[in-house]
C-alpha positions in Angstrom: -42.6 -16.6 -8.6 -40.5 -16.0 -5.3 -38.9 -19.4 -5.9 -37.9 -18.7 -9.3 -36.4 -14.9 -7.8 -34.9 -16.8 -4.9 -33.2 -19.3 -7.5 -32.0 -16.3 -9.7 -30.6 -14.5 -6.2 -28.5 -17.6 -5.6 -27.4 -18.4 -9.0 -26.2 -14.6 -9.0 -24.2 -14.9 -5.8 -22.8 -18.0 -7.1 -21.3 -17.0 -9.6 -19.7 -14.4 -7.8 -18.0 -16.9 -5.3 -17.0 -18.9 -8.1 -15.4 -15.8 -9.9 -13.7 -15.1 -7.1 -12.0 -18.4 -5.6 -11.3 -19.6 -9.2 -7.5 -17.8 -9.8 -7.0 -19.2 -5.9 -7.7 -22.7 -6.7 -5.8 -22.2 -10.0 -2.6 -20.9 -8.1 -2.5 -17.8 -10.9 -2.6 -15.4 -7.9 -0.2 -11.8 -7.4 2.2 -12.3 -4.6 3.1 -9.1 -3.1 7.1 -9.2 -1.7 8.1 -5.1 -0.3 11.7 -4.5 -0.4 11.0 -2.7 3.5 8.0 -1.6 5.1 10.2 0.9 7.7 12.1 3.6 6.9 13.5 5.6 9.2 14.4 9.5 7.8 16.6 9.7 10.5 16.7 13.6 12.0 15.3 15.8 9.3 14.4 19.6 9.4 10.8 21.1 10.3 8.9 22.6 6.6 11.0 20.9 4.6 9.4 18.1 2.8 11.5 14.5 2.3 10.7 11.6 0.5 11.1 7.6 0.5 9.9 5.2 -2.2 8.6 1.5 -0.7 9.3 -0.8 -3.6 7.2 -3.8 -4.2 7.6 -6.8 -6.8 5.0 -9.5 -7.7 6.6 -12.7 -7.1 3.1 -14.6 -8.4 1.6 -15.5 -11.7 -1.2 -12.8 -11.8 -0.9 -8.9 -12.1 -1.1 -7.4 -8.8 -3.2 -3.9 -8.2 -1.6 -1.6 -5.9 -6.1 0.1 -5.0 -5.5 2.4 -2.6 -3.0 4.1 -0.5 -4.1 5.8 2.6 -1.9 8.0 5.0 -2.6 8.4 8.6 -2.0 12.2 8.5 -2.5 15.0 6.0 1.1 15.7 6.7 2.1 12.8 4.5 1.2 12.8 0.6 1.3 9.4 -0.9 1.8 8.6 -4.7 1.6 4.7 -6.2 1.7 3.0 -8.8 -2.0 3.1 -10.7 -1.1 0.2 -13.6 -0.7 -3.7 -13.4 2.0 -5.0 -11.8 2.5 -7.9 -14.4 4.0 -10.9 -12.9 8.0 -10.5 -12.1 7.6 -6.6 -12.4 8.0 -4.3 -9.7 5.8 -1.1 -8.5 6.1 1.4 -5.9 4.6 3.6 -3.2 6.3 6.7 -2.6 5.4 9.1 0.6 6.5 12.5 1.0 6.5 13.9 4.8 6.6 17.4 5.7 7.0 17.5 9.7 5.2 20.9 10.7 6.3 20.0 14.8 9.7 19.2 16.0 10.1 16.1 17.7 9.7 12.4 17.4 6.8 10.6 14.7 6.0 7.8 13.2 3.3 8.0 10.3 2.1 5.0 8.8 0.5 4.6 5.2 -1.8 2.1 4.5 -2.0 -0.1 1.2 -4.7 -2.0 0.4 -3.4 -4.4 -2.8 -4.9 -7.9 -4.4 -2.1 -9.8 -3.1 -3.0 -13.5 -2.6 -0.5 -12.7 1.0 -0.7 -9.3 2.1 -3.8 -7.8 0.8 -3.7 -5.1 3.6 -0.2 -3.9 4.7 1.2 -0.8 6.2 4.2 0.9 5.7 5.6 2.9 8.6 7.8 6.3 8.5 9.6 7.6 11.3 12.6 10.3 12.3 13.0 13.1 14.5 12.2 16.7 13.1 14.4 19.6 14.4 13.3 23.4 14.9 13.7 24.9 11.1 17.2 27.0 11.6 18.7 24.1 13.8 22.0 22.8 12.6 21.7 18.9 13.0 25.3 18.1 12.3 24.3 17.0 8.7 
């Protein structure tokens, strides 16, 4: 009896492996290519929210699946792109930062995709917030 469980365990993790490297060794994989991972917001004021959109296109020959996006601060609200990304197609993360300190930051997002290249990549944001009421010469 434990050999037949044991031979059912390995069958079943198997076929997992098998699932899983078969689009690989086909070459039918999603090729992530971002159009910029920076951007810089330049000086921006304090409480007011801005926004930049990180575009991405699959360059490969399966859909690519944008699974999570996770910001490094609850300052910074990300939104993506839930639905396939069919081959040639293009998707996008956008984050919106609102600074609640003056100064310098840099935030990061991170994106965990099923790109055959890339799988985990992070987009950065940066700038420098001025006091609310501050002209900055814009």
């Amino acid at each position: 009896m434990k050999k037949l469980v044991v031979l059912f365990t390995f069958l079943f993790v198997a076929s997992f492996v098998f699932a899983q490297t078969k689009p690989v060794a086909s070459g039918k994989t999603p090729i992530a290519q971002w159009s910029k991972t920076t951007h810089d917001f330049g000086t921006i004021v304090q409480n007011v929210p801005v926004t930049t959109t990180f575009t991405v296109k699959n360059t490969g020959k399966a859909p690519l699946i944008i699974s999570q996006v996770n910001p490094s601060c609850g300052c910074t609200t990300p939104s993506y792109t839930r639905e396939l990304i069919m081959p040639g197609k293009t998707g996008e993360v956008k984050a919106q930062f609102n600074a609640q300190a003056s100064g310098a930051f840099s935030k990061t997002l991170s994106v965990v995709t099923n790109s055959s290249n890339e799988p985990n990549l992070t987009l950065t944001i940066k700038g420098n917030v001025s006091a609310a009421g501050t002209n900055t010469g814009q």
